[in-house]
C-alpha positions as CSV (number, residue, x, y, z in Angstrom):
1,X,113.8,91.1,98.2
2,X,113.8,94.3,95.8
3,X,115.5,93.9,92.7
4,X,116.0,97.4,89.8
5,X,118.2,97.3,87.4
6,X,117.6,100.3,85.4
7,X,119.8,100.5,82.5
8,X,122.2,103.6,82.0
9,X,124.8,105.2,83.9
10,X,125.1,103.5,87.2
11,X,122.7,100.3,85.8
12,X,123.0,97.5,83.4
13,X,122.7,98.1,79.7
14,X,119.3,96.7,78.5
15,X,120.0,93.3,77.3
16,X,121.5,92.5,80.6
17,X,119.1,94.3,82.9
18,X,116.9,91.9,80.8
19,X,118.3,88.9,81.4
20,X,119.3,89.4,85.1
21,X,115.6,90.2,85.4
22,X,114.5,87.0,84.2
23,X,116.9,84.7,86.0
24,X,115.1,86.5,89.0
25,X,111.7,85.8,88.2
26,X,112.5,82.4,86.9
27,X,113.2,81.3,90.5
28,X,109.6,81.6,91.1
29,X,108.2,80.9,88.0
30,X,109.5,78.0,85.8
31,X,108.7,79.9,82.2
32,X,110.0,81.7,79.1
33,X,110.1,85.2,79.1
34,X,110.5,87.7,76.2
35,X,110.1,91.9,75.4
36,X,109.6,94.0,72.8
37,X,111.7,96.5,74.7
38,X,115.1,94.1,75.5
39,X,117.3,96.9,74.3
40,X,116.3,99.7,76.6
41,X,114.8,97.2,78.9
42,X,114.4,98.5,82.7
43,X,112.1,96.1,84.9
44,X,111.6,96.0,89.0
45,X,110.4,93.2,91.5
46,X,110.3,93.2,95.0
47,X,109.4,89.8,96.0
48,X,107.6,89.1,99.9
49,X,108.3,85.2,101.0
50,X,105.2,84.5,103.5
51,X,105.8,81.0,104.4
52,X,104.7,78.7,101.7
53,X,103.1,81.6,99.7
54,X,105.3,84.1,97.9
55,X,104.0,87.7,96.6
56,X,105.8,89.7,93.9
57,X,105.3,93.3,92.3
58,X,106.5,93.3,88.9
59,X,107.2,96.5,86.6
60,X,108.3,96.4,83.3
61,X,107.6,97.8,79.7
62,X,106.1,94.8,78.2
63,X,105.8,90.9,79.1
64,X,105.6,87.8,77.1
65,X,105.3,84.6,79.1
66,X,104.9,81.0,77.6
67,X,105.1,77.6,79.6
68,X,105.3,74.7,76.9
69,X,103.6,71.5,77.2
70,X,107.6,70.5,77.3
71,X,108.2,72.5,80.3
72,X,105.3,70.7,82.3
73,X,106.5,67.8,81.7
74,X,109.8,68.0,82.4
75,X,109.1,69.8,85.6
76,X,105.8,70.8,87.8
77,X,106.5,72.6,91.0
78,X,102.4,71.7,91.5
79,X,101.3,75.4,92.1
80,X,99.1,78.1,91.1
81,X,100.1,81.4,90.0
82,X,97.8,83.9,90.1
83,X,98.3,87.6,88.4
84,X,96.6,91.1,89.4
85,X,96.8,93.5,87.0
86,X,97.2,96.9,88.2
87,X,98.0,98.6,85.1
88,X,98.6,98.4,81.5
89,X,96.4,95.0,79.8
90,X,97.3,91.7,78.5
91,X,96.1,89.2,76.6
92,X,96.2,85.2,77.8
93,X,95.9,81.6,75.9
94,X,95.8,78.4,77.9
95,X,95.7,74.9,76.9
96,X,92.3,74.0,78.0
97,X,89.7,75.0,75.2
98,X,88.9,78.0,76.3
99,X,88.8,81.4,73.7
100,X,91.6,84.0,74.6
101,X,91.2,86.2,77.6
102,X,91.8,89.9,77.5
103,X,93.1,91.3,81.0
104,X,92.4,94.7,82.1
105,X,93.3,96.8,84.7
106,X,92.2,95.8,88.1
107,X,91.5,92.2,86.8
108,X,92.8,88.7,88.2
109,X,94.4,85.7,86.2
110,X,94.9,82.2,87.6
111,X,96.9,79.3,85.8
112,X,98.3,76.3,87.0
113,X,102.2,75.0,86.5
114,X,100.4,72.0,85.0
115,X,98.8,73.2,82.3
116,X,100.8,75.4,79.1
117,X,100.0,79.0,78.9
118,X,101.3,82.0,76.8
119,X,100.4,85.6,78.0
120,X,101.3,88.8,76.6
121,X,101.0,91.7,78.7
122,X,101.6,95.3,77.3
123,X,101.0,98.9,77.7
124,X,98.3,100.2,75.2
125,X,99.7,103.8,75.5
126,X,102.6,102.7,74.9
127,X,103.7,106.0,71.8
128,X,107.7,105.5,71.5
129,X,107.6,108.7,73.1
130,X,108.7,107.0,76.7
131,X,109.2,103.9,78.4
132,X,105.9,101.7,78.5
133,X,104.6,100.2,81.9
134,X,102.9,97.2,82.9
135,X,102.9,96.7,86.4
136,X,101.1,93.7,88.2
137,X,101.2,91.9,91.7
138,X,101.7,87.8,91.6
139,X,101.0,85.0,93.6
140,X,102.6,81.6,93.6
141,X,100.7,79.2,95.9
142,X,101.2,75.2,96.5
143,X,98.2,73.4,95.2
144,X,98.0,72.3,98.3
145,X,97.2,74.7,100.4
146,X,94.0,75.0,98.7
147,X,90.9,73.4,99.8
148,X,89.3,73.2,96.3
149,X,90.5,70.7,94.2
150,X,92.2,71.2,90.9
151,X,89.5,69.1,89.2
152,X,87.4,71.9,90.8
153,X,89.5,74.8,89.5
154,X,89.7,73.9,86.3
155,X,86.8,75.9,85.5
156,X,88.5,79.1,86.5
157,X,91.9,77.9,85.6
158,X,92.9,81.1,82.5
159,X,89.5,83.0,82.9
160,X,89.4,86.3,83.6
161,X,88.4,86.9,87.1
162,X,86.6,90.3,88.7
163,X,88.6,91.9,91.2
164,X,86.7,95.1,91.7
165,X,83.9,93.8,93.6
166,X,82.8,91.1,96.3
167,X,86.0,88.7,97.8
168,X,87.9,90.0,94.8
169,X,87.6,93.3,96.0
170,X,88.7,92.5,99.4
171,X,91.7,89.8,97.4
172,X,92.9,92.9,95.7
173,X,93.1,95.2,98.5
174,X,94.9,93.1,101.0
175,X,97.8,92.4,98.0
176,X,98.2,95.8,97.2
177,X,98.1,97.0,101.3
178,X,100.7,93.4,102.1
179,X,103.2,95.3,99.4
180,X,103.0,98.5,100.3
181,X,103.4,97.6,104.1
182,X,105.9,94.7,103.3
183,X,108.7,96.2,104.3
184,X,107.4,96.9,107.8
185,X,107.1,93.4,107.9
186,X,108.5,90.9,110.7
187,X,109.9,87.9,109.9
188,X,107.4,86.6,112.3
189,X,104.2,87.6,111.0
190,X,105.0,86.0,107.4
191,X,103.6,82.9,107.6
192,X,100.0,83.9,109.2
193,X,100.1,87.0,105.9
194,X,100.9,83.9,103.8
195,X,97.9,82.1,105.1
196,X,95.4,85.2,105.4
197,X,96.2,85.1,101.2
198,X,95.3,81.3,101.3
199,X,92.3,82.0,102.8
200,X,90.9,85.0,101.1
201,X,91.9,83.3,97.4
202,X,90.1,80.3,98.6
203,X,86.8,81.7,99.7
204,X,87.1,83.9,96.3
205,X,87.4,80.8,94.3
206,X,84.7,78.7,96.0
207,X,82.5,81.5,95.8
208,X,83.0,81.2,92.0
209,X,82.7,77.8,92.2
210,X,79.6,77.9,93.9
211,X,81.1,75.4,96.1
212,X,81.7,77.2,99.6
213,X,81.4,73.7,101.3
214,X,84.6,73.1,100.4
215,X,85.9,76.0,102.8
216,X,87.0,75.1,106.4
217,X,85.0,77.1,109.3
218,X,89.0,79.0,110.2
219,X,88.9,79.7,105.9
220,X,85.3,81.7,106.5
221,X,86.0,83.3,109.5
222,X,89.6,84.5,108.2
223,X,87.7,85.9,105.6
224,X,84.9,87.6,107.4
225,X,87.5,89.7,110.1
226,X,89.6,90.9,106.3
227,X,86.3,91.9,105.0
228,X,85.0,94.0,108.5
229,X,88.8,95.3,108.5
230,X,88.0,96.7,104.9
231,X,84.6,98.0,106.0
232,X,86.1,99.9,108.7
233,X,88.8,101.6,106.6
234,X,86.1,102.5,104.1
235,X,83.8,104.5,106.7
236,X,86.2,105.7,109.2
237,X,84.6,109.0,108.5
238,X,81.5,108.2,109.9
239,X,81.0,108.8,113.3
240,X,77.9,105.9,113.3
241,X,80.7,103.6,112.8
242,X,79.9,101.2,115.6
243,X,79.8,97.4,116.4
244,X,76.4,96.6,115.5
245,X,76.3,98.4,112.8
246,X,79.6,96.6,111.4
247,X,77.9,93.3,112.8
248,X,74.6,93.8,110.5
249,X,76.3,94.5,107.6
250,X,78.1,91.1,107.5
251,X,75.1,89.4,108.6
252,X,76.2,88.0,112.0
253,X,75.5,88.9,115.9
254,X,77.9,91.3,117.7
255,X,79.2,88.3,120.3
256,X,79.9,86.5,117.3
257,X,82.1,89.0,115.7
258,X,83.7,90.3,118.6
259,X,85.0,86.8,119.1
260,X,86.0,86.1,116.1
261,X,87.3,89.3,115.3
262,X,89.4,89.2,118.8
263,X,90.7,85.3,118.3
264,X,92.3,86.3,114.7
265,X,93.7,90.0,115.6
266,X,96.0,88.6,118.2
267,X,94.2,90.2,121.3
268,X,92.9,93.5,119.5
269,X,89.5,93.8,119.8
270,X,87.1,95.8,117.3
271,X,86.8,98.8,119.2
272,X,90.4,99.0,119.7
273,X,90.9,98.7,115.5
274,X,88.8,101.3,114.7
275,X,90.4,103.6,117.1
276,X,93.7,102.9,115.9
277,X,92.8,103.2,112.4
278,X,91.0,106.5,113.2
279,X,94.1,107.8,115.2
280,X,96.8,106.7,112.6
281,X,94.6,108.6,109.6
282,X,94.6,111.7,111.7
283,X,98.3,111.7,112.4
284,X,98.8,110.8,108.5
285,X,96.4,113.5,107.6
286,X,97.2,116.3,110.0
287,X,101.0,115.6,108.8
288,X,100.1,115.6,105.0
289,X,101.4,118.6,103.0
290,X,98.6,118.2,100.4
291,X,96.0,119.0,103.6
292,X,97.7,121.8,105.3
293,X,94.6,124.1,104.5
294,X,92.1,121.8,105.6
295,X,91.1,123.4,109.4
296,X,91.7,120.8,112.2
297,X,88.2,120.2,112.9
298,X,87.9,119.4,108.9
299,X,90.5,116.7,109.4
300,X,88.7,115.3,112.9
301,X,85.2,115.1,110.7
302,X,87.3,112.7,108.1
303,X,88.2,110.7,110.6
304,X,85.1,109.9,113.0
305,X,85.2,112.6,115.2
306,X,82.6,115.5,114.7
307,X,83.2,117.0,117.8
308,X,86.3,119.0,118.5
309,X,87.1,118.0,122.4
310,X,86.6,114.5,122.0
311,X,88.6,114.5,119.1
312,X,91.8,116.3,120.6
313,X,91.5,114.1,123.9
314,X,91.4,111.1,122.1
315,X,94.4,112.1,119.8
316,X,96.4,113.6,122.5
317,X,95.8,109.9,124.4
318,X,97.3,108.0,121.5
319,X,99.7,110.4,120.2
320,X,100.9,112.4,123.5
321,X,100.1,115.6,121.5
322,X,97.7,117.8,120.5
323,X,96.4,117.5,117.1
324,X,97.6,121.4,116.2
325,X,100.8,120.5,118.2
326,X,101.7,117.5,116.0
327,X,100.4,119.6,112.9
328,X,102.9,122.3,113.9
329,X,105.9,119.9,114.3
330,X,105.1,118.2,110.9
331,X,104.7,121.3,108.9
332,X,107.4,123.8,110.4
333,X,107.4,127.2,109.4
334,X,104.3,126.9,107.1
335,X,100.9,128.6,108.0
336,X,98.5,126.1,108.8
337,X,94.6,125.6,109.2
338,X,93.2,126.4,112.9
């Protein structure tokens, strides 16, 4: 579901755009919502339902949102809502006695519909000159689902959390990639997305816990084919890139992670990943307008492939043309790189 409403000719003026907005994100989250910026309010959310586990994008010019001890009692959907903050900052207060937390960009925030929170969330540029941003990624999650109790999490429950580095890393990149990708989506392939997040939150959180016990074997080895997907993506430009070398980074033999890597990409083996990785960046690459001066052979070195041949019989294989062909049919009537 994608929801603007962009006030102004064609929109709703900015009270309404305001309140329509919130009557959409209440459905997810049971909260009060204010802005500083009601009367030229503009906000977006596009919302992805994977199974139990729902995934919003939110964009808007500034944020306040308080769950009262009232609230909580009155109703408790029992689930956690976790927040990525992609840009702008925000502060956060919980109940539990814990000192504010400041949010930056690139930084995680987990509460709990059973505990009272109020976060702000702004845009420190933010001159009067032009409409503020703050722009995040969400996700509301069943307590159940997660193998850590909340006795557990309560530890982590309003902290700020890294997400630049480790399983955060790899949390934050699958969110971002899921929403980008989402409306590419089948209907069918929701609920195992929706348990992919599961996992990957809850080997993040155990891992903060120091209490990876709690994890299921399918929760660690879930985790370990995201984290060799994002290796892969990372060094598709090196033409070393090879099974054992993906297999002693991550610390396990190469039978083990061909199986495992197999049993949770429906049939694909590794091999077959990094080939079609490496032969969808060349046909994103050789098609991009921004690259059009880079020589072909420049574009085959980004993407594995130091040698010329090999490179045009492998992309002629999977694409059915030559790499100057496709290049020539994506950039018509512009001179191109040989």
């Amino acid at each position: 579901m994608v929801v603007e409403n962009p006030s102004g000719e064609g929109g709703l003026p900015g009270q309404e755009s305001f309140e329509f907005w919130r009557e959409v994100i209440g459905r997810s989250r049971a909260a009060d919502m204010t802005s500083d910026h009601v009367e030229t309010f503009t906000g977006q959310v596009r919302q992805h339902q994977l199974g139990p586990v729902t995934v919003l994008r939110m964009s808007v010019p500034s944020l306040r949102v308080r769950r009262t001890g009232r609230m909580v009692r009155r109703v408790d959907d029992e689930s956690y809502h976790l927040t990525l903050l992609t840009r702008g900052r925000g502060v956060a207060q919980g109940a539990l006695p814990r000192p504010e937390s400041a949010l930056a960009e690139g930084s995680f925030h987990l509460m709990s519909s059973s505990v009272p929170y109020d976060n702000l969330f702004f845009d420190p540029s933010d001159s009067g000159r032009q409409q503020p941003r703050v722009e995040a990624l969400g996700v509301d999650i069943p307590m159940s689902l997660l193998p850590v109790s909340p006795d557990r999490l309560r530890a982590v429950i309003g902290r700020v959390l890294p997400g630049r580095e480790g399983s955060g890393a790899l949390l934050a990149q699958f969110l971002i990639g899921l929403d980008r990708q989402g409306a590419a989506l089948r209907p069918v392939e929701a609920p195992g997305l929706g348990m992919a997040v599961v996992d990957l939150l809850s080997a993040w959180l155990a891992r903060e816990l120091e209490c990876e016990q709690a994890l299921t074997p399918e929760t660690c080895h879930r985790e370990l084919v995201e984290s060799v997907r994002a290796f892969v993506r990372r060094n598709l430009h090196d033409p070393t890139l090879a099974l054992p070398v993906i297999a002693a980074a991550h610390h396990v033999s190469l039978s083990h992670l061909h199986r495992l890597f197999t049993q949770y990409s429906g049939g694909e083996t590794l091999a077959a990943f990094i080939r079609r990785q490496r032969m969808d960046k060349a046909h994103r690459d050789l098609a991009d307008l921004a690259l059009r001066a880079l020589p072909v052979q420049a574009i085959a070195a980004r993407c594995g492939f130091p040698r010329a041949p090999e490179f045009s019989r492998a992309f002629k294989a999977a694409h059915g043309l030559s790499p100057r062909e496709h290049r020539a049919q994506a950039l018509p009537n512009r001179p191109t790189a040989s």
